[in-house]
N, C-alpha and C positions, 0 to 999 in steps of 0.2 A: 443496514449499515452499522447496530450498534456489536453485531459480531465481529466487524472488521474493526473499530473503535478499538475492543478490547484485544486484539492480537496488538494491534500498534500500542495498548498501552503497557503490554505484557514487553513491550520492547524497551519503554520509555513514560514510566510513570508518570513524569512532571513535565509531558508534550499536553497544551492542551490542543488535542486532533480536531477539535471540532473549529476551531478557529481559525489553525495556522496553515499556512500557505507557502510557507519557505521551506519544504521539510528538507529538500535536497539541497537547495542554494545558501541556507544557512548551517549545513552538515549538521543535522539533525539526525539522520540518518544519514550510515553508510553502507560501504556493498555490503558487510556482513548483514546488517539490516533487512537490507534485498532479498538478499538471499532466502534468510526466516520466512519475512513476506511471502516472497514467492509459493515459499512450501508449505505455509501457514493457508494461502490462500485457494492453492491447490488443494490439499484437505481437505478442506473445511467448505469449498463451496463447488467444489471439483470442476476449477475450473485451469485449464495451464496458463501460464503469460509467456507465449512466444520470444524470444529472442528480440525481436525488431520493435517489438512493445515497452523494452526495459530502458527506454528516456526517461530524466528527469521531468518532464510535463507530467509524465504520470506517476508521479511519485511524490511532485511537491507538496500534497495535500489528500488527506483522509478522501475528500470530493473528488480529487481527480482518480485518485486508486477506484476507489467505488465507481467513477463511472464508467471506467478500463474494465472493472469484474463484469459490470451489468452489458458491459460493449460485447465482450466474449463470451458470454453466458448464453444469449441473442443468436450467435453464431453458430 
């Protein structure tokens, strides 16, 4: 997780990821954001995020991103 930490904080220095839980709801991030993610993620732990995957459940939080990577990884 702390590889995923530092892409989001490469995003948003002064988010602390490990805490927060609003990342969507309180426009912390946006689609540009996503989009990095996605492809950051992709990269980096080769894994894709589908289309039907890209709700804000899974995006509000370092924990939920990470558990959406470790869900598809599985798969």
């Amino acid at each position: 997780m702390d590889e995923l930490i530092e892409i989001l904080k490469d995003l948003h220095s002064d988010v602390d990821f490990d805490t927060c839980t609003t990342l969507i709801d309180d426009k912390i991030l946006d689609s540009f954001d996503i989009v990095s993610i996605v492809s950051e993620v992709n990269d980096r732990f080769d894994v894709a995020i589908p289309a039907k995957e890209l709700v804000p459940e899974n995006f509000n939080s370092a924990k939920a991103l990470w558990d959406l990577i470790t869900r598809l990884e599985e798969d």
